[in-house]
N, C-alpha and C positions, 0 to 999 in steps of 0.2 A: 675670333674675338674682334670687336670691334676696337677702333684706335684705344676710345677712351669710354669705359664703363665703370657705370654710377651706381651703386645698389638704390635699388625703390626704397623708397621713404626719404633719403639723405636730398633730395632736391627740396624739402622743407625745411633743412639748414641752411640752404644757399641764399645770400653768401655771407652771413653772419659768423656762422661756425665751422668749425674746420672738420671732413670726413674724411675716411679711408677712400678710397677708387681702387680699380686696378686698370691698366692698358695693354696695350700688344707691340710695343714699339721693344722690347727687346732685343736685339742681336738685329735692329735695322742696320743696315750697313752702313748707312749716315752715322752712327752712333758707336762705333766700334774705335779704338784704339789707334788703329790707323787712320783711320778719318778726321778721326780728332787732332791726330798728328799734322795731318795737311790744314785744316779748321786753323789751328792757332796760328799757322805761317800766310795763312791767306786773311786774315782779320787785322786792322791797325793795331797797332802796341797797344793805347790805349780800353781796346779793347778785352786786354787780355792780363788778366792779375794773377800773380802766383808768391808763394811765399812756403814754409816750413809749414809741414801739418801736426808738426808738434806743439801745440799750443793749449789751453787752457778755456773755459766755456768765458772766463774772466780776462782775459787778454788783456793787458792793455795797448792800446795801436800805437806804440812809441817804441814797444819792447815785440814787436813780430818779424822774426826773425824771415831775414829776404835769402834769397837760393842764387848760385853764381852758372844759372843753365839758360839754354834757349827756351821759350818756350814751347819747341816741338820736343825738344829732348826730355822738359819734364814729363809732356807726355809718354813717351815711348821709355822713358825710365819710370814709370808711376809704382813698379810694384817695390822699387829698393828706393826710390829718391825722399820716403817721408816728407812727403811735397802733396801739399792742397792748391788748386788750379778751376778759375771761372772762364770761360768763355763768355766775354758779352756779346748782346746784339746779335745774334747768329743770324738772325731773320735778316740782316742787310746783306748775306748770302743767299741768291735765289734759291735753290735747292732745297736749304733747311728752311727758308720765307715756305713753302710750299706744304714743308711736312707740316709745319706749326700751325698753317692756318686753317689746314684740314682736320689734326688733334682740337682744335678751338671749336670749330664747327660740329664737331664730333660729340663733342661735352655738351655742347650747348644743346646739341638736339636732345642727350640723355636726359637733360633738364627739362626736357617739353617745351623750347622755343624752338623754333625754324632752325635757327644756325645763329655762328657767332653775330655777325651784325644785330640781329631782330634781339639778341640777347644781354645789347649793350656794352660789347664787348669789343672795346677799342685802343690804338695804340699797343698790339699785341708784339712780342719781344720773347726772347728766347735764351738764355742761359745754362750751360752745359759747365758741371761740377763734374771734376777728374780729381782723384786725393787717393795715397797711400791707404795701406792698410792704418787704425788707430787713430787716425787724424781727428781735429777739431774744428771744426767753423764754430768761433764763439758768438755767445749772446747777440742778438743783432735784429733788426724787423725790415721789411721791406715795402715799397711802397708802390705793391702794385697787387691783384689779386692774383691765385697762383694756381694752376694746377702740376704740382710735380710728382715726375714721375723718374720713378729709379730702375735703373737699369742692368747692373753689374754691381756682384756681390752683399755684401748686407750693410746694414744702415739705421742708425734712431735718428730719428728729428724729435726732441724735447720743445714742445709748443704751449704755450702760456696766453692767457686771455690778455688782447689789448686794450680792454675797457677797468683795468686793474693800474690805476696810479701808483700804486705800491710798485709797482715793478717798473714802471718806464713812466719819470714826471714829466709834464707838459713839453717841459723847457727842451729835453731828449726826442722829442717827438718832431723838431724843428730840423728841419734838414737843407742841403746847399750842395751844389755839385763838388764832390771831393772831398768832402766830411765823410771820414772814418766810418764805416756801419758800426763800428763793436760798440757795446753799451757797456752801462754798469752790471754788476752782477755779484750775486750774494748764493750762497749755497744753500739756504732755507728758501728761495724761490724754488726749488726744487719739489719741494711739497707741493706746488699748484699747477706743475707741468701733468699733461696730456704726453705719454712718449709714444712714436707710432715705431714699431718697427717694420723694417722693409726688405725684403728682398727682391729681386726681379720680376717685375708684374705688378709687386706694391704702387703704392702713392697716395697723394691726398689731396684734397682742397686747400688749401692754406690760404685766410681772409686777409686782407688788406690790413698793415700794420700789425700783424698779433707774431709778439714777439717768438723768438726760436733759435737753440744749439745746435747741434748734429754731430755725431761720432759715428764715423765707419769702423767695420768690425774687423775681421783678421785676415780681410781679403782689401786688396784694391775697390775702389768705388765710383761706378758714371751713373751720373744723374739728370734729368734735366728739368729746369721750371719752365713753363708754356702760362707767360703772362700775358695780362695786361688790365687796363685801367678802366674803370664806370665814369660816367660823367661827375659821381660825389669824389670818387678817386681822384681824376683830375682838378676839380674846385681844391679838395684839401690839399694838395701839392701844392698850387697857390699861396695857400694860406700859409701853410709851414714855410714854405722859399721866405716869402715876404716877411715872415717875424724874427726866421732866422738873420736875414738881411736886417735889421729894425732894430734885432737886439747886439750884436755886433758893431752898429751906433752906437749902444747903450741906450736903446729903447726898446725895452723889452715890453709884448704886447698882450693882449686879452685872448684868451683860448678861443680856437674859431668856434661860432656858432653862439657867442656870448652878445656881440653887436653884429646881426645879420649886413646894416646899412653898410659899416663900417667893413664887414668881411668885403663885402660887392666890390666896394672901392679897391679894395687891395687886389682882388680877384682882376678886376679890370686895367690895373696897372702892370697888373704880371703878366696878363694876356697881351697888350701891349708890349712889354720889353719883350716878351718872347718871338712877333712880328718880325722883331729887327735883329735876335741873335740868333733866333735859331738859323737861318742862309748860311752864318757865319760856322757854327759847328759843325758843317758838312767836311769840313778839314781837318786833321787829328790834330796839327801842328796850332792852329787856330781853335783848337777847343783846347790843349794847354794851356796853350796863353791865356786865354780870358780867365781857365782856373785861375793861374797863380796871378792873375793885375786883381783878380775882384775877391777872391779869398787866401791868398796866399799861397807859398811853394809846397806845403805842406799840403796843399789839395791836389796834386800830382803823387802824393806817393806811393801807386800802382806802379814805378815805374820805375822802382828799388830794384838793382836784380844782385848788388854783391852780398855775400853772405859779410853779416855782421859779426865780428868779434868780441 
């Protein structure tokens, strides 16, 4: 089998809607348990968030319970620790930089482009989910396009249209580095979820911001998303940073795409500040910081590890 396979027809959803796939990355030994082990101990702190997988699709991020382990050991304890566990950024490790960008290229071609470049297909990025058996990743949207693919044991992802305000308002849609992912959440949203279920070989497409739960089943579960961003992906990250920043003033802004003129400018302005911080985030110690001087200490809280009482 190839990396990553697409059933025909479903390249006429891309990438608007979200489809099934399946891949062959199972039991790569990049991806095993132990790997992951050495993974978390080799990637800066920052890079690496864990907490209780006992949790609710409605969480709230004030009340998510933090774990008193290292992060190798939640690994290596995944099937008794009731612990949910992300790996960021893996791609800034050559190796797993390697596998990702051959799954990219891989999709891209099922899609009838060349490969991932010719496909639009930029700022690709790598995250790897380890969580107990039962666990929850609550309500939450991401903002980059995704192909994930599930690895070890079973798995739903509950996936909700992002073009549905009922479910996630404007204002929610505004994002900033170290703003909480978990959203609001009602249990009659439940009605208009898509659930895929997954076991080893499963996965899907999952579009750019359309929101999504997840419950692993009675087994341990490794996962991984093989992202990245379109150039409208990258314009609307702009947009959101900048209104999140604006309404935090107390100037709260016009939904992108309402004043094009007026988006350019802001788009322009974030491309600019970006010139001059991003040099600066190449340091984990210097991308704390600038969290908490520009949004507060509360935008570090990945990096809770005692268990709360």
């Amino acid at each position: 089998m190839t990396v990553i396979a697409i059933e025909r027809g479903a390249e006429s959803r891309f990438p608007d809607e979200p489809f099934a796939i399946r891949h062959g990355l199972s039991g790569h030994h990049l991806l095993s348990l132990d790997a992951l082990a050495v993974l978390a101990g080799r990637l800066d702190r920052d890079r690496v968030e864990f907490n209780s997988g006992k949790l609710k699709p409605d969480q709230l991020p004030e009340d998510v319970p933090a774990l008193d382990l290292t992060p190798a050991e939640v690994v290596r304890k995944i099937e008794t620790a009731d612990a949910w566990m992300v790996l960021k950024n893996v791609e800034e490790i050559p190796e797993y930089r390697a596998l990702i960008a051959g799954a990219l290229d891989d999709a891209a071609k099922a899609l009838g482009r060349k490969g991932a470049s010719a496909a639009g297909m930029r700022d690709f990025q790598g995250f790897i989910f380890v969580a107990s058996a039962n666990a929850v990743t609550p309500f939450h949207m991401d903002y980059e396009e995704n192909f994930f693919v599930h690895l070890a044991g079973p798995k739903a992802m509950h996936v909700f249209d992002n073009r549905d305000r009922s479910l996630v308002p404007e204002e929610e849609m505004e994002v900033y580095p170290g703003k909480h992912r978990n959203l609001r959440y009602r249990e009659d949203f439940e009605a208009k979820a898509r659930v895929f279920e997954m076991l080893p070989g499963d996965g899907l497409f999952l579009p750019y911001t359309w929101p999504h739960w997840v419950r692993t089943g009675d087994r341990y579960a490794i996962s991984m998303a093989i992202t990245w961003k379109s150039k409208r992906d990258v314009r609307l990250n702009g947009l959101y940073f900048v209104n999140a920043v604006m309404r935090k003033m107390k100037l709260p802004q016009p939904v992108p795409g309402r004043h094009p003129w007026y988006d350019g400018i802001k788009v322009a302005a974030y491309s600019a500040a970006r010139m001059v911080v991003e040099p600066l985030r190449r340091s984990e110690s210097m991308r704390r910081r600038l969290r908490a001087v520009f949004f507060g200490r509360k935008a570090n809280y990945y990096y809770r590890e005692k268990t709360e009482g």
